[in-house]
C-alpha positions as CSV (number, residue, x, y, z in Angstrom):
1,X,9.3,-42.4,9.0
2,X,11.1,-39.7,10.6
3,X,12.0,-38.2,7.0
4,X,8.3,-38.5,6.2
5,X,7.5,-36.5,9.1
6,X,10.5,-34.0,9.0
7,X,9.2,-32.9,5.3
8,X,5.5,-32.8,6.5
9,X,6.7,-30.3,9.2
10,X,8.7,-28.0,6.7
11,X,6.2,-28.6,4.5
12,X,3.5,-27.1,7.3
13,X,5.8,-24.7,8.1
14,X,6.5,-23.2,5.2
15,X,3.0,-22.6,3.8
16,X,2.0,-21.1,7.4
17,X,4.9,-18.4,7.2
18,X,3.3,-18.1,3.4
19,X,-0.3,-17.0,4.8
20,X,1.5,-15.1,8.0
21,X,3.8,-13.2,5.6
22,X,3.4,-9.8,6.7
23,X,2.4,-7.5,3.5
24,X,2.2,-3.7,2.3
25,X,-0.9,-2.7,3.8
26,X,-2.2,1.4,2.4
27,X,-5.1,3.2,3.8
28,X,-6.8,6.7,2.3
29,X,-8.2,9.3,3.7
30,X,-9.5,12.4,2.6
31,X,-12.2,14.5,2.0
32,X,-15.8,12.4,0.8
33,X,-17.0,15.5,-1.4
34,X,-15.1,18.7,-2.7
35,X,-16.7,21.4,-4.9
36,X,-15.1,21.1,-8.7
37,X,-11.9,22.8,-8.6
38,X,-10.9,22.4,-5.1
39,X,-7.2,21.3,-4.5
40,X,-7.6,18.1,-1.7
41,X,-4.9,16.4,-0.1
42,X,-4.7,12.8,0.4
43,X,-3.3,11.2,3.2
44,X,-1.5,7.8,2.2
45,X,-0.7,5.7,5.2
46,X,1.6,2.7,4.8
47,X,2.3,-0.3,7.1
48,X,4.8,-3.1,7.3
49,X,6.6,-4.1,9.9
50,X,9.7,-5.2,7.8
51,X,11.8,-2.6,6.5
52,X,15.6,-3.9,7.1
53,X,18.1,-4.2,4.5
54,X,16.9,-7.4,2.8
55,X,13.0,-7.1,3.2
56,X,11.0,-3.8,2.9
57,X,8.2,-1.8,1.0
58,X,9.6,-1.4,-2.3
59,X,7.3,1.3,-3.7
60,X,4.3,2.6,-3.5
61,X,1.7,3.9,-5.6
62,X,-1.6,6.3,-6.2
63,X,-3.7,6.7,-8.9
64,X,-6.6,8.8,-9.9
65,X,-9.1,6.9,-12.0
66,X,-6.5,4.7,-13.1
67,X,-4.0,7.1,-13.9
68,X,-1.0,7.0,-11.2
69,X,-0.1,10.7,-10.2
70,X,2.4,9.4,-7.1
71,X,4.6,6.8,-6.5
72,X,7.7,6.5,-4.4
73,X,10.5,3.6,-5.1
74,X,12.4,2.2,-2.2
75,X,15.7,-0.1,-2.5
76,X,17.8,-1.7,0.1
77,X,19.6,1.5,0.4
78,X,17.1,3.9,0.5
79,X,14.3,2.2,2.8
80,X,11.1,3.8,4.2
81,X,11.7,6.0,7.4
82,X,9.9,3.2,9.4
83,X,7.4,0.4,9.5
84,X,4.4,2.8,9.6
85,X,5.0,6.0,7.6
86,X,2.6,8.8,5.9
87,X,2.9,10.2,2.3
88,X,0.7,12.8,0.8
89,X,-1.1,13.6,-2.6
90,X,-2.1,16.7,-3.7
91,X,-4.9,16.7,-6.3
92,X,-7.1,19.1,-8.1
93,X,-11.0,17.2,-8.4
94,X,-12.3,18.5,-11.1
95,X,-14.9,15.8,-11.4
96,X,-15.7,12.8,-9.5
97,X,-12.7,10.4,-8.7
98,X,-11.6,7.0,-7.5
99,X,-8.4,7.9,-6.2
100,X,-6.5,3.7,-5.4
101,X,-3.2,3.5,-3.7
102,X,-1.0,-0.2,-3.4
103,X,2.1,-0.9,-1.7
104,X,4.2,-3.7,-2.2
105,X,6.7,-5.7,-0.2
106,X,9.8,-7.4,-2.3
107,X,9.0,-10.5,-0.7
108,X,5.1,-10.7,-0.3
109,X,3.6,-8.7,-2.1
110,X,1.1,-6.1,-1.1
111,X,-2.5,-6.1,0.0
112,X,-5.6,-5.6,-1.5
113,X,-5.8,-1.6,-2.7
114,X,-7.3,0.9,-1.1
115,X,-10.3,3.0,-1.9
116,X,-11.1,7.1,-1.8
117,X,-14.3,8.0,-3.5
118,X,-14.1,11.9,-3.5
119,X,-17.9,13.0,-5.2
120,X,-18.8,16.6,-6.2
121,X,-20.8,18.9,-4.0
122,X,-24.0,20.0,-5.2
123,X,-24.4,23.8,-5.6
């Protein structure tokens, strides 16, 4: 009985620290509309409270439509400057854009992406 209920603890425990696992969390921001041909910059914001030598943000990514045009790698030995830390994208919209960034953790994973819409002015 007390096996039984030693397992069903680890067993409890282990999928709670699962679900609590803190992830790589990115937010956008930037401009909503630009006129075509205006450079923008993107502000990437990165969280996760984790960066020692054995858990941290392992890269980070942006794309444009699909098409990445940043990413940063980190290892054990080069780890982000902190739990919360800024990057920024410079971009020429040339048309309307979907611009995504992800971040990832090398032991959870990462969040859902984020989202920046950037639509054309109207002249």
């Amino acid at each position: 009985m007390k096996n039984r209920m030693a397992l069903s603890f680890l067993l409890v425990l282990a999928f709670s620290s699962v679900l609590l696992a803190n992830k790589t969390s990115v937010a956008l921001s930037g401009p909503p509309s630009v006129a075509a041909g205006t450079d923008v910059t993107v502000i990437v914001q990165v969280s996760h409270s984790a960066n020692g030598a054995g858990h941290y943000t392992n890269w980070v990514s942006v794309k444009a439509d699909g098409k990445e045009i940043a990413r940063w790698d980190f290892s054990s030995a080069k780890r982000p400057e902190g739990a919360n830390f800024i990057r920024e994208v410079k971009w020429t919209v040339t048309a309307p854009v979907e611009i995504t960034a992800q971040g990832n953790c090398n032991l959870h994973g990462g969040q859902a992406p984020a989202v920046l819409k950037i639509a054309l002015k109207l002249s």
